[in-house]
Structures are given as C-alpha cells and as structure tokens.
NUNUBA-485258 format. One record per residue (C-alpha): residue in one letter; chain; x, y, z. Coordinates in pm, whole numbers, plus 32768, in hexadecimal, padded with zeros to 4 digits. Each point is the difference from the previous one (the first is absolute). Layout:
residues N
> type:mol:c1:c2:c3
> a:A:X:Y:Z .
...
end
This chain:
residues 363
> type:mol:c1:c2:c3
> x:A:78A8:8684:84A4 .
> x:A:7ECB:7F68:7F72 .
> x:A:7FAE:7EBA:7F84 .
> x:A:8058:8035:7E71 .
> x:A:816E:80CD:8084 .
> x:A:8056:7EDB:80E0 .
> x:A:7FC2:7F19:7ECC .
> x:A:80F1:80D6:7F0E .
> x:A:8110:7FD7:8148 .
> x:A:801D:7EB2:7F7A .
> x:A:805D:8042:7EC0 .
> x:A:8180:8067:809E .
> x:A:8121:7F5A:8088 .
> x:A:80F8:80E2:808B .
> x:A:8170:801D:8070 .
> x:A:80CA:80F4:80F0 .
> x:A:8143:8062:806A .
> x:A:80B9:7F86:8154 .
> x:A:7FDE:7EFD:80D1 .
> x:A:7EAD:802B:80FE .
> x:A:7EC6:8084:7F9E .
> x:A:7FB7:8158:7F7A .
> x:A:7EC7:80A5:8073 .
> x:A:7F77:8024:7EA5 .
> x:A:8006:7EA1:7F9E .
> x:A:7F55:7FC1:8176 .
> x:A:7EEC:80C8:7F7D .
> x:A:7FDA:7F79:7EAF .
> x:A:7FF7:7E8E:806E .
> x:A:7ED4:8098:80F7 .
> x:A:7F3B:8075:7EC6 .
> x:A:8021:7EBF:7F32 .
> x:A:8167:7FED:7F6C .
> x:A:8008:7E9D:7F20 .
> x:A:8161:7FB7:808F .
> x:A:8157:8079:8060 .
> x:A:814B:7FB3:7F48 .
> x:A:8150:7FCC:80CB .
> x:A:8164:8046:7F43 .
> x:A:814F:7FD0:808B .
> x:A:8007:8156:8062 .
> x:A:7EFC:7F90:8106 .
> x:A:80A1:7F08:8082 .
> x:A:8136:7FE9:8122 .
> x:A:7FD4:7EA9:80B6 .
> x:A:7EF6:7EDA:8061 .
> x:A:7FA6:80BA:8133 .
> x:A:7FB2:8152:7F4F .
> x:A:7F53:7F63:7EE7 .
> x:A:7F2D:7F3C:8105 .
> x:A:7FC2:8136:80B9 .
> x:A:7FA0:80C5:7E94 .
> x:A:7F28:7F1F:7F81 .
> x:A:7F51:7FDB:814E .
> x:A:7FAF:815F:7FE8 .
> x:A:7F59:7FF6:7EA7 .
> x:A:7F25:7EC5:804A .
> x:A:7FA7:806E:8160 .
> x:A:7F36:80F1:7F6A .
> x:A:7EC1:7F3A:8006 .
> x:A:7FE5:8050:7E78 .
> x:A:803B:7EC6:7F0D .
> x:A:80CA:8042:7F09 .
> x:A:811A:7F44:7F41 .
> x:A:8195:8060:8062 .
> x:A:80D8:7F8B:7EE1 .
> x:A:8165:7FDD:7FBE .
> x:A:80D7:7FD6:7EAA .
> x:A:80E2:7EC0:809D .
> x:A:804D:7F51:7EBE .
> x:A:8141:7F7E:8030 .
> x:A:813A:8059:7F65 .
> x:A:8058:816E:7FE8 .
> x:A:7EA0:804F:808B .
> x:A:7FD6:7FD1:815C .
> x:A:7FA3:8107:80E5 .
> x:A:800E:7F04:8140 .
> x:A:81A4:7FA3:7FE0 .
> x:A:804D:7F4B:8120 .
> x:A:7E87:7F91:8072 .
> x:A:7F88:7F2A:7F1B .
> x:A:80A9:7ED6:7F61 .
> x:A:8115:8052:7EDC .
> x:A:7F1E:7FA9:7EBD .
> x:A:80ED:8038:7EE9 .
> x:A:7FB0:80C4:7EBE .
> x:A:7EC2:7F37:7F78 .
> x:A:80E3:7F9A:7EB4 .
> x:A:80CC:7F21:80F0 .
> x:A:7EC1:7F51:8085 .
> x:A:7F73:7FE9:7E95 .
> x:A:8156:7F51:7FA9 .
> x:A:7F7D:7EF1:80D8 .
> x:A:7EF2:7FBB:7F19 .
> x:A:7F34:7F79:8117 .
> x:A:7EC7:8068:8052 .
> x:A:7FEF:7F5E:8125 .
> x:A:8128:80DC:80A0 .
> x:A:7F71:80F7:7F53 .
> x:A:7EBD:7FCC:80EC .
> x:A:80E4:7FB6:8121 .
> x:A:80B3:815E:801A .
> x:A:7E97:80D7:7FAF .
> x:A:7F61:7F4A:8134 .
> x:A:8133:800F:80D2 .
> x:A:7FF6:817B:7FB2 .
> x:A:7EB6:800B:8033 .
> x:A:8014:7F81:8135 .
> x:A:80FD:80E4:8087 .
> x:A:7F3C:8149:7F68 .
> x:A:7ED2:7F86:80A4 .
> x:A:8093:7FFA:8162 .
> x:A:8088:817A:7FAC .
> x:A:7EA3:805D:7FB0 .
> x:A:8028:801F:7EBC .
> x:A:7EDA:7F96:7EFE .
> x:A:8072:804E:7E84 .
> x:A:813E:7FBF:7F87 .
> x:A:803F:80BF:7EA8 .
> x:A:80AA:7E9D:7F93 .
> x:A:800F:7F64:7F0F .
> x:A:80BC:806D:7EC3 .
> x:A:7F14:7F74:7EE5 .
> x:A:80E2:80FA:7EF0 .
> x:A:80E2:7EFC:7F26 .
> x:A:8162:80A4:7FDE .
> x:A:802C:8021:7E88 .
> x:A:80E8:80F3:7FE8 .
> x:A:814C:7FF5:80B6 .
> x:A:802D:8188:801D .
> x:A:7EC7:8030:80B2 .
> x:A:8056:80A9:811F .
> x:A:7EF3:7FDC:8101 .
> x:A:7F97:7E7A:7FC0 .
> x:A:8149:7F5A:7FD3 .
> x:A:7FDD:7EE4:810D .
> x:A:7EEB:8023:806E .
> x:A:7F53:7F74:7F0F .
> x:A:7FC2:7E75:8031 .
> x:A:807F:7FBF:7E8B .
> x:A:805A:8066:7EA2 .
> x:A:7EC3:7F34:7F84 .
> x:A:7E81:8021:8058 .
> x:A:7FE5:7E9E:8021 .
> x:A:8126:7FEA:812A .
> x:A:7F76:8127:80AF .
> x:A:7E9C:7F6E:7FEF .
> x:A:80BE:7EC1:8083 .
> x:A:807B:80A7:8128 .
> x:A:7F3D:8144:8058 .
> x:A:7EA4:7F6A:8020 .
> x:A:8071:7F0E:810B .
> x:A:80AA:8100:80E2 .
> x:A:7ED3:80C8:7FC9 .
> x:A:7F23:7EED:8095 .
> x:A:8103:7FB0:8139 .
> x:A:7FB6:8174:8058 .
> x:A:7EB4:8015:801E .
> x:A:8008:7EA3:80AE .
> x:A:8091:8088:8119 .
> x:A:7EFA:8144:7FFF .
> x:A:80BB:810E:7F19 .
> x:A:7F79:8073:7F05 .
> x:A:80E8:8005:7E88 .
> x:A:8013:80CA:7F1B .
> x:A:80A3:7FA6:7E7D .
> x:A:8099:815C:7F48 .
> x:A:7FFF:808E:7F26 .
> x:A:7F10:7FCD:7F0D .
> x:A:8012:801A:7EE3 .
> x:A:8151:7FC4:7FEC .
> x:A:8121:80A3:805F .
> x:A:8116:7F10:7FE4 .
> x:A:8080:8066:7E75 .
> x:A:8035:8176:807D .
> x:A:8150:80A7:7FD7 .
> x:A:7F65:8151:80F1 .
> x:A:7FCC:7FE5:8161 .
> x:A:7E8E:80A8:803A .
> x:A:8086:8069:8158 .
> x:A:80D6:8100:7F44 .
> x:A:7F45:8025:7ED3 .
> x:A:7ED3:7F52:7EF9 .
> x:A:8057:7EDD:7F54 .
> x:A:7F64:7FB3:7EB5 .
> x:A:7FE1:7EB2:7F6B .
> x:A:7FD8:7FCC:7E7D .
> x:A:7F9E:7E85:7FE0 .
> x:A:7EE2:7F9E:7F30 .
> x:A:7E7F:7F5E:80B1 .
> x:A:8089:7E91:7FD3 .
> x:A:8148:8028:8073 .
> x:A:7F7E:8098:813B .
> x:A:7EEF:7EFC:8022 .
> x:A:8117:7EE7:7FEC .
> x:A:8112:8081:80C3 .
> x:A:7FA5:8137:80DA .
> x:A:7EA2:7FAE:807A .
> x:A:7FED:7E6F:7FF9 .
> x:A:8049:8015:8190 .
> x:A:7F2C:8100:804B .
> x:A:7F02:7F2D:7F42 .
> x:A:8065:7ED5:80AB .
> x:A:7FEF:80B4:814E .
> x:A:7EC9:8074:7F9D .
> x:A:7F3F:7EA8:8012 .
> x:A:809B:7FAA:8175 .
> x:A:7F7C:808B:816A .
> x:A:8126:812C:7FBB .
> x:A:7F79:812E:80E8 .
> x:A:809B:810D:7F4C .
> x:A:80D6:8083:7EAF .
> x:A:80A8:814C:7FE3 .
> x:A:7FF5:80E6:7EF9 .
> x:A:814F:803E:7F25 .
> x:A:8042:817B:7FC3 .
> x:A:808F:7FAD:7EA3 .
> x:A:7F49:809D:7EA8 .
> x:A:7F7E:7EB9:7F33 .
> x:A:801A:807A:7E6D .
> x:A:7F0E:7F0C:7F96 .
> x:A:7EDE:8066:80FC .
> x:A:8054:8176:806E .
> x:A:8118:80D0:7F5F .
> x:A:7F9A:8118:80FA .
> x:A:7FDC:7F80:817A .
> x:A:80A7:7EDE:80A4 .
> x:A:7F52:7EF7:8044 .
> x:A:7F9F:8050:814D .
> x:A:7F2D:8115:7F86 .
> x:A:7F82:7F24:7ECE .
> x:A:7E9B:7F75:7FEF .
> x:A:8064:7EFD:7EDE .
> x:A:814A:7F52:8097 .
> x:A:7F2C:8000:815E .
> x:A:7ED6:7F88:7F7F .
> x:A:80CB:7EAA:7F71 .
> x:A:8023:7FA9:8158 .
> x:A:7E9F:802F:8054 .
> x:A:7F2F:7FCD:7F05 .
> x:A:80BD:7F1F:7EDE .
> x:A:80BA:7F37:8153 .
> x:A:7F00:8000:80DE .
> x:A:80B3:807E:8118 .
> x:A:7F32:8035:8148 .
> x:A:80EF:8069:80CF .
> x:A:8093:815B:8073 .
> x:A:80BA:80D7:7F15 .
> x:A:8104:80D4:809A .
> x:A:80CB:8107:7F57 .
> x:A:8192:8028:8034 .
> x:A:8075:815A:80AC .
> x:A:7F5B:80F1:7F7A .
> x:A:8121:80EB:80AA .
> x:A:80C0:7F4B:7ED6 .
> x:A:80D6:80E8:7EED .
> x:A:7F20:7F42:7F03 .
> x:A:7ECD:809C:8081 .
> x:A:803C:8121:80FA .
> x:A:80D3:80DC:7EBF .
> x:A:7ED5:7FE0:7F54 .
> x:A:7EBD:8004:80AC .
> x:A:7F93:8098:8171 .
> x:A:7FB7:7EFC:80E4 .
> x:A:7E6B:807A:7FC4 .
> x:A:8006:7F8E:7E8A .
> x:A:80CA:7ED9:8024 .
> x:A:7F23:7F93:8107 .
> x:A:7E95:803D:7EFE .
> x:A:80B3:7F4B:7ECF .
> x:A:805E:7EEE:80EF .
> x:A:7EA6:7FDF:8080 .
> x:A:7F72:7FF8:7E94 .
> x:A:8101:7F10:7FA2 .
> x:A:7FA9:7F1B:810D .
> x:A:80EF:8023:811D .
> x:A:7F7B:7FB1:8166 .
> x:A:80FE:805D:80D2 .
> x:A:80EA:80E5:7FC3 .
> x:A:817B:8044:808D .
> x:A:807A:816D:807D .
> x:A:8128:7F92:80BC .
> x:A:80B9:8139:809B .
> x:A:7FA8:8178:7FFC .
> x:A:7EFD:8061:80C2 .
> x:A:7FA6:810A:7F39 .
> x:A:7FB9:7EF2:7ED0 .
> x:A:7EF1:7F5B:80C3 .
> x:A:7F4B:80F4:8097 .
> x:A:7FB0:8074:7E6C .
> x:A:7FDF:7E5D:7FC5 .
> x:A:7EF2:8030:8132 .
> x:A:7F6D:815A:7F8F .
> x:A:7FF4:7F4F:7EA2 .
> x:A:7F72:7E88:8058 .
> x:A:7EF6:80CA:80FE .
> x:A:7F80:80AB:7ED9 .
> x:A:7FC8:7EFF:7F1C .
> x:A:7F67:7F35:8109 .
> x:A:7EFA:8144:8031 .
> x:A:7FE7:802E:7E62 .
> x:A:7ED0:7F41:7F6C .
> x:A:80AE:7F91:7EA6 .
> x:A:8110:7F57:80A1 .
> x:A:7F73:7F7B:8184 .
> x:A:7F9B:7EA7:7F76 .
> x:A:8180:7FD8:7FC1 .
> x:A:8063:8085:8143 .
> x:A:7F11:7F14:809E .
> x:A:805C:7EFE:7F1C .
> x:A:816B:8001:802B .
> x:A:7FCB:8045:81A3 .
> x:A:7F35:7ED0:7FDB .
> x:A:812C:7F2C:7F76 .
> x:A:810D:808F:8128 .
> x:A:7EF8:7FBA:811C .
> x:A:7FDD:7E8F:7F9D .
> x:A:8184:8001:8009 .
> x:A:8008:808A:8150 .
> x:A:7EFE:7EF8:8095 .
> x:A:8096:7EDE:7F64 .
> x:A:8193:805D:806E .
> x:A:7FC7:80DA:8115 .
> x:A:7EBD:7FA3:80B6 .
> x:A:7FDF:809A:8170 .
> x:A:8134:80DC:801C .
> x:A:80FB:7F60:80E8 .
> x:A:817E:80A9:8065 .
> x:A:8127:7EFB:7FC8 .
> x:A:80B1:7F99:8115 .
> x:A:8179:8004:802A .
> x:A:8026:7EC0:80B3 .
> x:A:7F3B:7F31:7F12 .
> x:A:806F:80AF:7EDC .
> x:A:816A:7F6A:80A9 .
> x:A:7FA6:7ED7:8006 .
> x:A:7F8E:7FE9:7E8D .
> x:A:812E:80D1:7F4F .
> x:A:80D0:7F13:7F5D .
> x:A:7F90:7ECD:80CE .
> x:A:7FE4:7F52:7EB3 .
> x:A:8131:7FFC:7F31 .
> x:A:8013:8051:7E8C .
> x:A:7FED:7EC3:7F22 .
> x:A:8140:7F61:7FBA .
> x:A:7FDC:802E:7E68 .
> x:A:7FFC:8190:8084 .
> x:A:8114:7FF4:8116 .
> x:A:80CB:7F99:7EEA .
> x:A:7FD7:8110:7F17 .
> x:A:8062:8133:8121 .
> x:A:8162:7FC1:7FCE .
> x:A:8015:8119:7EE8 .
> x:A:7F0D:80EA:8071 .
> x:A:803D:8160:8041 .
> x:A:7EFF:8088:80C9 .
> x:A:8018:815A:7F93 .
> x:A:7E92:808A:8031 .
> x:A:7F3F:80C8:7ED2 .
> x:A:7F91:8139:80B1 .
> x:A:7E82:8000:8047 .
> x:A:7F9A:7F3E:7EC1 .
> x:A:7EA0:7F90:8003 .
end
C-alpha cells in the first residue's frame, strides 16, 4: 500500500468473530488499521484474552485495541475485571471522587490487558424511563449529576493510560428506539437540547477527554434526513461551536440505524464530511472490506484527501499518546493487577441488587 492508503487504514476500527485472530484482520492491522474492537464473543478466559491481544499488538503496528467495559449490563470481560455496577448506582453516590476511584481502578486493570480506549463513559442523561438501550447506564436523570460523575471517571481512565471515550453525542438518553434495531428520532427544540442533551458533551468538551462517539439517532432540529452521525451541523457543535480537539468516533456503523439505510461506502463519505475520525465496522467482514475500498478512495480523491489526512491526523496522535511503542500484556502481571484494589466501599454497597445480565454487544 502506499503512503496516502496506509493513512485512510486509520480511519477504521474493526471487529471479528471467534476467539484468536483471523487472517484478515492480521493483514489489515499490517496496512495501517486505527484499532481493533473486542466483544464478548471474543472473549473465553484471562489466559485467552492475554494470548489474543498479544497477537494483535505483536504486530509491530501501533494501533489502539478498545473494549465497551462500562459496567452494568455492559461488560464484555465478566469475571476479569472488577464488578462495576450499572453507572446509575455509582452516580447515586454523588461522589466524584468514587466516581474517579472506579475509572482509574478500571483503567488500571484494562491497561494491564492491553487495552487503550474504553468506549466509557455514558455522558447521555436518562430522561425517559422507556428508553430501552440507556436505562442504567446513564450516570443520572439530570445533566448536572452526570456531569458530576462522568467527567471524573473519565479522568481516572486516562490516568492510568486508557484512553475514554463519552457517547453519544448528541444525545441519546430521551429515546424510546434502540438504534441497534432501528433510527431513533428526537423532536426537542435548539435550547432544550443545549440544556439537557448536550451540556456534558459540552462540559466534556473543555477537559483532556480523548474521544466522543457519534449517536446514530435523527436530530429534528438540525437534520430531519440523516442521523447525526452522518450530519455536518450536530458534528460541527462539537468541533467548531465546543471547541473540541479531540477524536471523533462514530458508533457501529453495522448498526440497524445505519446499515438499512446506507452501504457502508456512503455512510462512511457523509461521516467523513460530517467530521468523524474514526469510524466503527464491528463484525462482517464483508462490511469492511467496502469501509476499506471506500476510506482508500477518498484518501486517493483530491476534494476530500485534506479530510482524510485531517481526520488520520487526529487517530495517529491518539495512538502515540495511549499506545506508544507497541508492547503484548503479560498474564502474570496482568494477575497481579486484576482486582488487587477493591471497589470503594460507597460501591460495594450498592452490588447487593444487581443483576448482571449482560446487553449483547452494545457499544
């Protein structure tokens, strides 16, 4: 590959079925891949995992391996990794500092997995009690509480070296559709939004926060047409009207919300113009080799390279701050860091109730 088709490779983070490597994604990490995501389906025990992720960063090719470990019903590492309950729990606590505490004790334990994004945490505020895909895991019913809470366990994560990401901007905690099964469509007016829905995001906005992923969920008063992963307006709040420098990642694109309705080609050109970095093809291998096909040609097309470059640009400075020189975990170290710290007291508490009945693959 040359120079400009490596540089569109990092416009993709990719996911796969079973639990060791498949030759394709082998290859892809060779010519430039931004990252690799691991789901439950992935995953068996410590030693596998250890053995897994070995064999994606032994490939001498930076690039970031994430994880969706929230808490709650999402957790793809059961059993590894400490028992976080569902975030609303920990923002019952109302303390920031334990709030801090469990990000940087999950940190921690990611890191020594060889993990370097976490897609964590929840900045939606749960509005409406028949959504069906927030629910708890949202920090709060407020945007004050869930700035409160979410910002902190941001910060303990990258602490300990992992990158976070807040979701899903702009908003999807007033939903009553799950964009995993189909598009969601929110009616609220510009200042309702901009006092309830996006004051997180906006809060996030002005801390060190690596990453925020896009929400596939149609925003009435921007874009009636495309969610707002596709949308150049509700995107360009975070970036230009926030400020945001960091990386802009969208959810699945594999998602119901956006796979019935565009190929994986156009999604990934409105993205681009919208201002999405990196973008998320989780499963089918025939999906990413057209997200590949597609990202290699606008990388090679002259009206949209800057933004290939641009957006490459904005991954690669992720990658050298949270990955550095690839190194592969090890399984005795990452032994003696798994829950060597215990959960704070305030949090121990709150477990009693919890059922830890996962949400299949959720990012």
């Amino acid at each position: 590959m040359n120079s400009s088709q490596r540089l569109a490779m990092r416009l993709l983070m990719v996911g796969f079925d079973g639990t060791t490597l498949p030759k394709p994604v082998e290859q892809w990490i060779d010519k430039g891949l931004g990252g690799v995501i691991l789901f439950r389906r992935n995953i068996e025990s410590l030693e596998q995992l250890i053995e897994l992720n070995s064999a994606i960063l032994g490939r001498h090719q930076p690039l970031m391996l994430g994880v969706d470990e929230e808490g709650g019903r999402v957790r793809r590492l059961r059993g590894i990794t400490s028992d976080l309950p569902p975030m609303a729990e920990l923002g019952a606590t109302q303390d920031p500092k334990v709030a801090y505490q469990c990000g940087a004790l999950l940190g921690r334990e990611l890191a020594s997995l060889g993990f370097s994004i976490n897609f964590a945490p929840i900045l939606d505020v749960h509005t409406n009690p028949a959504n069906p895909v927030i629910g708890d895991r949202a920090f709060a019913t407020t945007p004050e509480a869930v700035i409160r809470m979410a910002i902190p366990f941001a910060k303990g994560l990258q602490d300990m070296g992992v990158a976070a990401c807040g979701k899903h901007f702009p908003g999807h905690g007033d939903t009553d559709t799950d964009s995993h099964l189909a598009l969601p469509v929110l009616d609220h007016n510009e200042h309702r939004l901009a006092s309830v829905e996006l004051a997180p995001f906006r809060a996030a906005a002005a801390t060190d926060i690596a990453s925020m992923m896009t929400a596939h969920v149609v925003i009435k008063a921007y874009n009636e047409d495309h969610p707002s992963t596709l949308d150049g307006r509700a995107l360009s709040l975070l970036r230009r009207q926030y400020r945001y420098p960091g990386v802009i990642i969208s959810d699945d694109l594999e998602m119901a919300a956006i796979a019935d309705r565009y190929s994986m080609s156009e999604a990934i050109e409105r993205g681009l113009h919208a201002g999405v970095d990196l973008f998320l093809v989780c499963r089918r291998q025939d999906r990413i080799e057209e997200s590949i096909e597609a990202v290699i040609k606008l990388a090679e097309k002259s009206e949209t390279a800057a933004l290939v470059g641009t957006a490459a640009r904005r991954v690669e400075a992720m990658i050298k701050r949270y990955v550095g020189t690839p190194g592969k975990p090890h399984l005795n170290d990452a032994k003696r860091i798994l829950k060597a710290v215990p959960l704070p007291d305030q949090v121990t508490a709150s477990i009693g109730g919890f059922d830890p009945t996962e949400t299949a693959d959720r990012v």
